[in-house]
Every structure is written in structure tokens, then in C-alpha cells.
C-alpha positions as CSV (number, residue, x, y, z in Angstrom):
1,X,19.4,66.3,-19.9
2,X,20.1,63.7,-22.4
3,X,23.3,62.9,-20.1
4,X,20.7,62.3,-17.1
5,X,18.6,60.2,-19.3
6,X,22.0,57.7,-20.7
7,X,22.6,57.5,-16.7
8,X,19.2,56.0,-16.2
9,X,18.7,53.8,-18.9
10,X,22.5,52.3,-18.0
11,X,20.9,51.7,-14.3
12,X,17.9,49.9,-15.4
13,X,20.1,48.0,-17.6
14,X,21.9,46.6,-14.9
15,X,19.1,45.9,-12.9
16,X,17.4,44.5,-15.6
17,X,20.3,42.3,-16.1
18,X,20.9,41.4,-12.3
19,X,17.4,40.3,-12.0
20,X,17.6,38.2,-15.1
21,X,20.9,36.5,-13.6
22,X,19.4,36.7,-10.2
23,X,16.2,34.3,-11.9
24,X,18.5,32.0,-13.9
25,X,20.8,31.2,-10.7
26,X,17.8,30.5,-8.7
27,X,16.4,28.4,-11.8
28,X,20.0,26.1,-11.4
29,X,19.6,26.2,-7.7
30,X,16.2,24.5,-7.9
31,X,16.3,21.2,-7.5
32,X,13.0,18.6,-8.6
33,X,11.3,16.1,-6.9
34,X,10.2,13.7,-9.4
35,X,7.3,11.7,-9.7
36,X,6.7,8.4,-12.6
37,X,4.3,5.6,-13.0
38,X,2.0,6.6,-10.2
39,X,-1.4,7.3,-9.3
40,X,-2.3,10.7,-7.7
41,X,-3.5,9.2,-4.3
42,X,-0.1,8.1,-4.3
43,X,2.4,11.0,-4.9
44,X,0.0,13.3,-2.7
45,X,0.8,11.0,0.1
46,X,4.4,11.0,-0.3
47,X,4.5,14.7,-1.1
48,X,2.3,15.6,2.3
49,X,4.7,12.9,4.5
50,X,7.5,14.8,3.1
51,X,6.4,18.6,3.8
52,X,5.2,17.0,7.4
53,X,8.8,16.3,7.9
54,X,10.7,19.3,6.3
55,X,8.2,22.4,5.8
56,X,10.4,24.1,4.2
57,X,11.3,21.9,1.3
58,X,9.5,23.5,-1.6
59,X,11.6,26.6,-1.2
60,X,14.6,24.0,-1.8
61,X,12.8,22.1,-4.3
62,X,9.6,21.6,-7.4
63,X,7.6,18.9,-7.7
64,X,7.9,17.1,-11.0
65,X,5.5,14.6,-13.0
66,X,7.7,12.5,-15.5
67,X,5.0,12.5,-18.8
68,X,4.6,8.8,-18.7
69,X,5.3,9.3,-22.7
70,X,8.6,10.4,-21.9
71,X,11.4,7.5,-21.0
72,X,12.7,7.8,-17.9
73,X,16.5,8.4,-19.2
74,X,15.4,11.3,-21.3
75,X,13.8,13.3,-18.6
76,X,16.8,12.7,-16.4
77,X,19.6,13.8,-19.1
78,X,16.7,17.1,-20.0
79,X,16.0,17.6,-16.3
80,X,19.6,17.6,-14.3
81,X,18.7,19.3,-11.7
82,X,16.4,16.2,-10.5
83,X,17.2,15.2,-7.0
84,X,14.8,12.7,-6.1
85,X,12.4,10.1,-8.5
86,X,9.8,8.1,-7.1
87,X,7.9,5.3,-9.0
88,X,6.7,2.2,-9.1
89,X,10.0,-0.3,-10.1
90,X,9.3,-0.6,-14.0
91,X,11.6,-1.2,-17.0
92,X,11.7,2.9,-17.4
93,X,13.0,3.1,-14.1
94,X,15.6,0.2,-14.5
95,X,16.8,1.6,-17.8
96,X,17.9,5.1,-16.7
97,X,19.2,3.1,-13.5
98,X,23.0,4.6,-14.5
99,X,21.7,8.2,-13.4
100,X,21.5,6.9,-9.7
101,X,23.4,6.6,-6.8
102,X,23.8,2.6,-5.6
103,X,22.1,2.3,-2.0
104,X,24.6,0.7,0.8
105,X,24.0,-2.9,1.5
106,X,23.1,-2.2,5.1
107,X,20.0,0.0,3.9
108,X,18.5,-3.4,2.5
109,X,19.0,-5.5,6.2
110,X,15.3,-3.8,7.6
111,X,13.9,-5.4,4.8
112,X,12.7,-9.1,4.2
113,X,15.4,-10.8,1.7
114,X,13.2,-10.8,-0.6
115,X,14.3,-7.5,-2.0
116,X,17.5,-8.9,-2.4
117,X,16.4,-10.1,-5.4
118,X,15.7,-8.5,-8.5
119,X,13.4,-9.2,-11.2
120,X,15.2,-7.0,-14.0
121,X,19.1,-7.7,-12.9
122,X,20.4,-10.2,-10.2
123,X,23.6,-8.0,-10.7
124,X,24.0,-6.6,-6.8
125,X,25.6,-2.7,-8.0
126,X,23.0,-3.0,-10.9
127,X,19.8,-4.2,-8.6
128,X,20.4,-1.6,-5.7
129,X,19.6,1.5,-7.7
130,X,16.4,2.0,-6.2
131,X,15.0,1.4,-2.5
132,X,11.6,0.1,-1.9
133,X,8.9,2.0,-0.1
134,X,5.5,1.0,-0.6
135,X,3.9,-3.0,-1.9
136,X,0.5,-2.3,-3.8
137,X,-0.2,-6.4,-4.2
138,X,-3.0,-8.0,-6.0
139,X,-5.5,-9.9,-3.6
140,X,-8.7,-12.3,-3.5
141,X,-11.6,-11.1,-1.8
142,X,-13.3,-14.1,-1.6
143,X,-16.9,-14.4,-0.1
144,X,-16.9,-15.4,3.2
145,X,-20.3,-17.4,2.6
146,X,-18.0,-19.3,-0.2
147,X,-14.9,-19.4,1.9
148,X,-16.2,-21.6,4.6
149,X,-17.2,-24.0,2.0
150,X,-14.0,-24.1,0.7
151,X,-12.8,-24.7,4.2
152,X,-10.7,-21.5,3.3
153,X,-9.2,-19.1,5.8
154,X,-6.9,-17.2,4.9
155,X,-5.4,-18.7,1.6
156,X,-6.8,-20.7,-1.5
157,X,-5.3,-23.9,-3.8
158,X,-4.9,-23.6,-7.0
159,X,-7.4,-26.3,-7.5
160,X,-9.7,-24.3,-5.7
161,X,-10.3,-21.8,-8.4
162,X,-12.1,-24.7,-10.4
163,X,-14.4,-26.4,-7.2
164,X,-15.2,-22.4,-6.3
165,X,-17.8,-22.8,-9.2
166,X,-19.2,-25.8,-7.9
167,X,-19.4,-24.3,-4.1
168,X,-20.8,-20.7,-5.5
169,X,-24.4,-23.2,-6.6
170,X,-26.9,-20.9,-8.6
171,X,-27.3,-18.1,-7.1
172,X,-23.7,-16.6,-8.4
173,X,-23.5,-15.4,-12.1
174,X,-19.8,-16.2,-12.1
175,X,-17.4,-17.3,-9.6
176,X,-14.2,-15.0,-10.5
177,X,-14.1,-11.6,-11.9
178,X,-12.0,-8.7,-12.7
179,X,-11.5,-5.3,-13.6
180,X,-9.3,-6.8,-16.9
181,X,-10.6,-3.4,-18.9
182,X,-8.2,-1.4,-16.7
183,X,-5.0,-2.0,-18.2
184,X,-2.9,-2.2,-14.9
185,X,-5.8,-4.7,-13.4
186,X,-5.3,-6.7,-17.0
187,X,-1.6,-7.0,-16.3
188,X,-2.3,-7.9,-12.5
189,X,-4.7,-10.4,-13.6
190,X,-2.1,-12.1,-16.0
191,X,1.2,-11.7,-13.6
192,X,-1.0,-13.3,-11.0
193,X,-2.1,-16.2,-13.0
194,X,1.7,-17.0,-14.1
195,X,2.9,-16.6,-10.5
196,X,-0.1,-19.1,-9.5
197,X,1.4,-21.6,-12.2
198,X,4.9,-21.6,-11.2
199,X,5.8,-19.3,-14.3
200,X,8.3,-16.2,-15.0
201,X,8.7,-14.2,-18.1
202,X,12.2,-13.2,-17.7
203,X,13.1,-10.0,-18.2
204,X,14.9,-10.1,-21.9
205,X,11.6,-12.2,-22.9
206,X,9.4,-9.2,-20.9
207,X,11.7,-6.7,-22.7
208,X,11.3,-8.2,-26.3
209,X,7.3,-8.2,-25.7
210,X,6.8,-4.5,-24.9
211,X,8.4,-3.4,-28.0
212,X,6.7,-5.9,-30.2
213,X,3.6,-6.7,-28.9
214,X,1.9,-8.2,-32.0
215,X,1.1,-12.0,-30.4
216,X,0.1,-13.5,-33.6
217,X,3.8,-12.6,-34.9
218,X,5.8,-13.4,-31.5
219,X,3.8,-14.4,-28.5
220,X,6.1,-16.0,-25.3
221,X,5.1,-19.4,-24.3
222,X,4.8,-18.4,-20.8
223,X,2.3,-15.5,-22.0
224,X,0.0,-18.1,-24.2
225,X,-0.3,-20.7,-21.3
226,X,-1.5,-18.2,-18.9
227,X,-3.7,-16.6,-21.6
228,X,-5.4,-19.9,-22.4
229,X,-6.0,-20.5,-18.8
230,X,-7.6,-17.5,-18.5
231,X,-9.7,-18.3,-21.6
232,X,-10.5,-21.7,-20.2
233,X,-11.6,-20.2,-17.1
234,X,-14.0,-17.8,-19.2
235,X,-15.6,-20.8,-21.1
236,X,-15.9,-22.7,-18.0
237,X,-17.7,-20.3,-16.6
238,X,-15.7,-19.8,-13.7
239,X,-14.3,-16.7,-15.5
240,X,-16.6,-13.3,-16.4
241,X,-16.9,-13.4,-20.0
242,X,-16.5,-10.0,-19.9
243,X,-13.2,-9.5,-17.6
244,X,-10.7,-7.9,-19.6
245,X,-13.6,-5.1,-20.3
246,X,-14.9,-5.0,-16.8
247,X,-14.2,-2.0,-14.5
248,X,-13.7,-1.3,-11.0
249,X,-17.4,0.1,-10.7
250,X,-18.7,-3.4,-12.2
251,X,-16.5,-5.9,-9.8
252,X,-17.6,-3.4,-7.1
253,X,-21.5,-3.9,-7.9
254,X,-21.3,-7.6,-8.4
255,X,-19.3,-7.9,-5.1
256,X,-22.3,-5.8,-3.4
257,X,-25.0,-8.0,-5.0
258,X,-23.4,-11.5,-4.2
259,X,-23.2,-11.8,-8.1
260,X,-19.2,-13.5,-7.9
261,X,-17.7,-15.3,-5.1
262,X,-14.0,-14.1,-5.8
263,X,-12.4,-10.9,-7.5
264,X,-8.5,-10.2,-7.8
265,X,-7.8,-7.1,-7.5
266,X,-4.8,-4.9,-5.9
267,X,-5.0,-3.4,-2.5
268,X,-5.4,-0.4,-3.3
269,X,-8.6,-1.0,-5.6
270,X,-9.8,-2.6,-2.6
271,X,-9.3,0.5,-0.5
272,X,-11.9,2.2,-2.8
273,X,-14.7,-0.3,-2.1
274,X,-17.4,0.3,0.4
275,X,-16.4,-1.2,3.9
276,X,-19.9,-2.9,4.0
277,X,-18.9,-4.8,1.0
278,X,-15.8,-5.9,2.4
279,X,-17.3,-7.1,5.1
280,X,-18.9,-9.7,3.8
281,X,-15.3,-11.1,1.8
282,X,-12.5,-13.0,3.0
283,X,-9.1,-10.9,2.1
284,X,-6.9,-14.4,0.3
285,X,-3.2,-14.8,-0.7
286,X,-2.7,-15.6,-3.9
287,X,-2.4,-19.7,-4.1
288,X,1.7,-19.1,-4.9
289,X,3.8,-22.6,-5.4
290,X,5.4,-24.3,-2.1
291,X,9.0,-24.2,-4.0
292,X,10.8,-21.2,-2.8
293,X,12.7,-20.5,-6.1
294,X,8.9,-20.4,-7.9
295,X,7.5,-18.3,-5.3
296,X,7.2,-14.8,-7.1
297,X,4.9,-12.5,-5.7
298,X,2.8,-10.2,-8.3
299,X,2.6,-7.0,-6.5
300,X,3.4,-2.8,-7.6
301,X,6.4,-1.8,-5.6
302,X,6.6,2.1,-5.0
303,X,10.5,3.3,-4.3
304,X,12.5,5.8,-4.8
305,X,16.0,6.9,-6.3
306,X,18.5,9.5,-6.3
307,X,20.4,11.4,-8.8
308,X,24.3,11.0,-9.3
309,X,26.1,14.2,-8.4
310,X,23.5,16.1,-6.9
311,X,25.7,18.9,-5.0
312,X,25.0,18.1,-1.3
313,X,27.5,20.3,-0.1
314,X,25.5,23.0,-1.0
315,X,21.9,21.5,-0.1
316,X,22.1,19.7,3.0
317,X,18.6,18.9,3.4
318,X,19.3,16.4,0.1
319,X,20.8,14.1,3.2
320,X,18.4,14.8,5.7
321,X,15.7,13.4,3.1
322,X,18.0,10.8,2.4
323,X,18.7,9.5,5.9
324,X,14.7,10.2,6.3
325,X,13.7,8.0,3.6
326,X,15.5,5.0,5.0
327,X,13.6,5.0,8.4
328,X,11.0,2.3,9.1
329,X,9.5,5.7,10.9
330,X,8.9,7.0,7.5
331,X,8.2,3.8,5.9
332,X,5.0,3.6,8.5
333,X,4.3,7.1,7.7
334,X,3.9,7.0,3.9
335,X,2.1,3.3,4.4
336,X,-0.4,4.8,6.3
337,X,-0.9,8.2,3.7
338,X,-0.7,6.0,1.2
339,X,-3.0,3.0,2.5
340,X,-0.9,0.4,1.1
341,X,1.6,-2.2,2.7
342,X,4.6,-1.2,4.0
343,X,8.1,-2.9,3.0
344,X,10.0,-3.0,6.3
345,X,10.0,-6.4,8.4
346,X,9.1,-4.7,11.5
347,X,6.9,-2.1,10.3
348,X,3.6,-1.2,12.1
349,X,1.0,-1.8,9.4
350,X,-2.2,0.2,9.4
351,X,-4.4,-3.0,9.1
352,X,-5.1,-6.7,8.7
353,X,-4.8,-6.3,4.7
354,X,-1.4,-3.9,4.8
355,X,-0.2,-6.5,7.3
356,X,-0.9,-9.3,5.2
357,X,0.6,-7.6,2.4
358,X,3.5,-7.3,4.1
359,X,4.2,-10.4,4.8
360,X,3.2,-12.0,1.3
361,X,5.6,-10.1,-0.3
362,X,8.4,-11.1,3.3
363,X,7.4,-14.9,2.8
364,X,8.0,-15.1,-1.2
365,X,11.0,-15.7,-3.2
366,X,10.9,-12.0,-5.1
367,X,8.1,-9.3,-5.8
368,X,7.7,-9.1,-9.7
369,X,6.4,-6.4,-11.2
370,X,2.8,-6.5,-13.4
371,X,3.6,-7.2,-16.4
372,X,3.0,-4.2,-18.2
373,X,5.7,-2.9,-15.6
374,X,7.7,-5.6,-16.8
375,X,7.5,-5.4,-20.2
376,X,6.8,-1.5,-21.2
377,X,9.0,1.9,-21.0
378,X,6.0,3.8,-22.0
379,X,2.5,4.8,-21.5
380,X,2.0,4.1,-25.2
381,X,3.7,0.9,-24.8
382,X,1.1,-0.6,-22.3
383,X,-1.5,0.8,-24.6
384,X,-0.7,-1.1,-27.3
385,X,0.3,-4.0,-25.5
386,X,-3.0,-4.5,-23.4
387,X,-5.1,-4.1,-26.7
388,X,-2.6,-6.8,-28.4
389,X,-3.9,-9.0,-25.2
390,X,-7.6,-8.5,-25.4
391,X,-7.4,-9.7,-28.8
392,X,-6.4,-12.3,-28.1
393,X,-8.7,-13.0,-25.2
394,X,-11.7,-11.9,-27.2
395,X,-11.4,-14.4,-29.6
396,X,-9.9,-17.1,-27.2
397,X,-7.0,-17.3,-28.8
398,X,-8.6,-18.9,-32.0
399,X,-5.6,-18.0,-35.2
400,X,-3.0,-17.4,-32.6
């Protein structure tokens, strides 16, 4: 009997011990699908375009959120197994840019020669480490009412953001606002106003700022003339004296109740305002200098990258998605899930506003990230670096 019972407990041994090697291969086999810097709206759309295309792919791969705490480069060297990461193009990104493959030359000729150019490195290897999908700009929605005045169509002057107070008269609170208390609208807000000048905060400057971002120790010249524009704009009047606390729900109401003629905001804030709102605005380019060299477009840019050494001979469909993700097909597809501009030159856009998008970003010199994009590797980072700012804004710059 007791020989019966050794004979047993040796079987469930090794069964016990082929399952538990059974579940650690399979653990090595599974590959990620990575996901950093983006909103949910976002990553669903991608993730649904994807399973569209290849229903079986989350038996070949997980879906992985990058903790925006977490840089980039660590979650690739603790995560090997990642396949695929798709974000907005950031510093994080660009710093863990020696875990991915270099995308041929000939990928890039669909695409506007704008993304030729590179806001972090204008190194060709260096800049081709990820591929653009998506553009999230910034916009004006300018009142139609207002625009007409202006003798606007479908662009503004400069100028135009001072003699829109004058053409608003009375019955408008303030001519310009903002969601500035969202820390991604703040940074729009800013990147937008430096583009509008003719100004760039290169990257070692951007680089320097998101590590330090005390401005009354080290603030960039190009970061204090854009900050005291905004603050002249706010004691003008032109600007909400309450911008960089504002939120989407507040620009939304004073859009519905004619209370400003003009907010900047990215597209896809728009997309979350009522159409009857937007009926009644104008969708505006933002007034970008005639110079070529100084035309940098403000804008989120969603692409995607893929691991070095990632064992394709063994998991074929890691080509397929590949060879997928370069298609103008797909680049309609996840515009259209996504409701944001697509990045191909030919690409069927889903409306007027993706369209225009589109080409803003086709007829500029480079897209730039927002700043905080720019600047910051971390969640933490922006934090700190957007309270720094409306500091400095609340007290308009006064011991600075």
C-alpha cells in the first residue's frame, strides 16, 4: 500500500511540475501590446481596429498600460517580452528610443515631409524610431458671428487676437479662453502661443525644464515671453482671468452662452462638445509664421514602435501587424475610431476638422510636441511642472 501511495504522489509531482513549466513557457511566449501617454478613447480605438483586423491576437498577445510614473526605458528592460508600444511622441518615448527597431525610409514617403523632421533629434537612424499614426492638434473655434467681422474664414493673424476684443463689443465677457486648469490644455495653450510667435524651445532647453522646473531659479527665455503674453492677454482682457484653472465643462458653457468669441482647444476636446455648439463656431488654424523654417505646428502625435529582437520567426503575425500598421488603410481606420486626423497625405479623413488637421500639420515645417511632452518623462514631472507655471501666471509673473 504505501508502495501504491509513493507511485501516486511521484505522478502528481510531475504533473504538478509539467503544468507549472507548461504556465511559465506560455508566460515567455506571451508577448505585450503596450500602451503610454494616452487617453482611454484612444487606446480602445486602436485596440478594437486591431482585433477587427486579426481576431485572434489576444491569444498571441496582452494588452499593457505603461504606469505613466514608470519611464518608458524601465518598463521595456522589466517587460521584454513587449512587442508593440503606442504613445503619443514624448521625451519618455524618445529616451528608451535604443529598444526599437529603425522604420525604412520608404515607410516615411506616404507621409507629408513634415515628419521628416524631428523635434527631439534631426539625427535620421535616431528620429525614425517611431512611425506616426494619429495628429490630435490644437484648434480655434472662433464664433462665426465674430469671424465675419474679422473678415475671417478659415485662418486668423496674429494681430487678430488683440482687434477680436474690439469686434466681440459688450455682450462677450472675454474674447479668448481656455481649459489652462487641464494640464495637457495648459501646455497646448503655451506650445501654441510660441509657435504663433515664431519661437522653439529646443529640445536640450525642453529637457533641462522638466527636471527643474522651478522658474524663479531657471526659467527659458522662450518660456517667459510666451508667459508674459499670456499674462498681457489676461490683463487686457482679451484673456480669461481664470484660464489656467478653467476646465473643459467651463469653455464648453461659455461657448454655448456666446460668453467668448474664441477658445483653443485640441481636436479632440472639440469632439466632446455638443454639435449645436459647434455650429455656431468657425474651426481656425492657428495664425503660424509665413517662414517655413518657423512654421512648427503644436499638435499630439499618436505612433507606435516596435521592440528589437522580438522572435518573428516564431510569431508571424508580429509582421502581419507590422505590414498592417503601415497602410494608409489602417491609418483611415484608426482616424476614424479614434476621431482625430489622420497622418497620411492621401488619407480619407472623416470630416472637415480631421481634414484640416491633416493638412496643418502637411503644410508646416515640423509637428512639435506640447510642451509638457516636450519637456517631461513623467506623470509627476508634468505635475510639477504645470503647477511651477500657474505660479507664475497667477501672480503675472511679478518676482520672476
Amino acid at each position: 500500500m504505501r508502495k501504491y501511495f509513493s507511485f501516486i504522489l511521484i505522478g502528481v509531482l510531475v504533473i504538478t511540475a509539467g503544468l507549472a513549466s507548461l504556465s511559465c513557457t506560455k508566460k515567455q511566449e506571451t508577448k505585450y501590446i503596450a500602451f503610454y501617454s494616452l487617453p482611454a478613447e484612444t487606446i480602445q480605438a486602436v485596440q478594437t481596429v486591431l482585433k477587427d483586423r486579426f481576431p485572434t491576437i489576444e491569444k498571441s498577445f496582452e494588452w499593457r498600460i505603461i504606469d505613466p510614473e514608470l519611464p518608458v526605458v524601465s518598463f521595456m528592460e522589466q517587460n521584454p517580452q513587449t512587442v508593440f508600444v503606442f504613445s503619443s511622441d514624448n521625451r519618455g518615448l524618445f529616451e528608451a528610443r535604443e529598444s526599437f527597431i529603425r522604420h525604412p525610409a520608404e515607410t516615411f514617403q506616404p507621409l507629408p515631409s513634415t515628419f521628416l523632421h524631428h523635434f527631439f533629434t534631426q539625427e535620421d537612424d535616431s528620429s525614425s524610431y517611431a512611425f506616426p499614426l494619429l495628429l490630435d492638434p490644437v484648434k480655434l473655434a472662433c464664433s462665426t458671428a465674430v469671424a465675419e467681422k474679422l473678415n475671417r474664414g478659415s485662418y486668423m493673424l496674429y494681430e487678430d487676437f488683440e482687434r477680436i476684443q474690439h469686434a466681440t463689443g459688450s455682450n462677450v465677457s472675454f474674447p479668448l479662453a481656455c481649459a489652462g486648469g487641464i494640464d495637457e490644455q495648459l501646455f497646448a495653450m503655451i506650445s501654441s502661443v510660441a509657435s504663433m510667435q515664431g519661437l522653439l524651445l529646443n529640445a536640450d532647453t525642453a529637457t533641462a525644464l522638466g527636471k527643474n522646473p522651478d522658474l524663479h531659479t531657471s526659467c527659458p527665455p522662450v518660456l517667459k515671453t510666451v508667459l508674459d503674453t499670456l499674462v498681457a492677454w489676461r490683463q487686457q482682457g482679451i484673456l480669461h482671468p481664470e484660464w489656467f484653472r478653467l476646465v473643459e465643462g467651463d469653455v464648453a458653457i461659455f461657448m454655448e452662452f456666446n460668453s467668448t468669441a474664441l477658445a483653443a482647444l485640441p481636436l479632440s476636446a472639440s469632439r466632446r462638445l455638443k454639435r449645436e455648439v459647434l455650429e455656431h463656431f468657425t474651426t481656425m488654424q492657428l495664425p503660424l509664421p509665413d517662414m517655413l523654417v518657423k512654421k512648427n505646428m503644436p499638435a499630439t502625435t499618436v505612433v507606435w514602435a516596435q521592440a528589437i529582437q522580438t522572435e518573428e520567426e516564431k510569431f508571424p503575425i508580429i509582421g502581419e501587424i507590422r505590414s498592417f500598421l503601415y497602410a494608409q488603410e489602417t491609418d483611415e481606420l484608426l482616424a476614424r475610431a479614434a476621431h482625430l486626423a489622420p497622418v497620411f497625405a492621401a488619407a480619407q479623413t472623416e470630416d472637415a476638422e480631421a481634414s484640416s488637421g491633416r493638412y496643418w500639420a502637411a503644410s508646416s515645417n515640423m509637428v512639435i510636441p506640447f510642451l509638457g511632452d516636450a519637456a517631461c518623462v513623467t506623470a509627476a514631472e508634468k505635475k510639477q511642472l504645470a503647477e511651477s507655471i500657474r505660479r507664475y501666471l497667477e501672480v503675472n509673473g511679478v518676482g520672476y
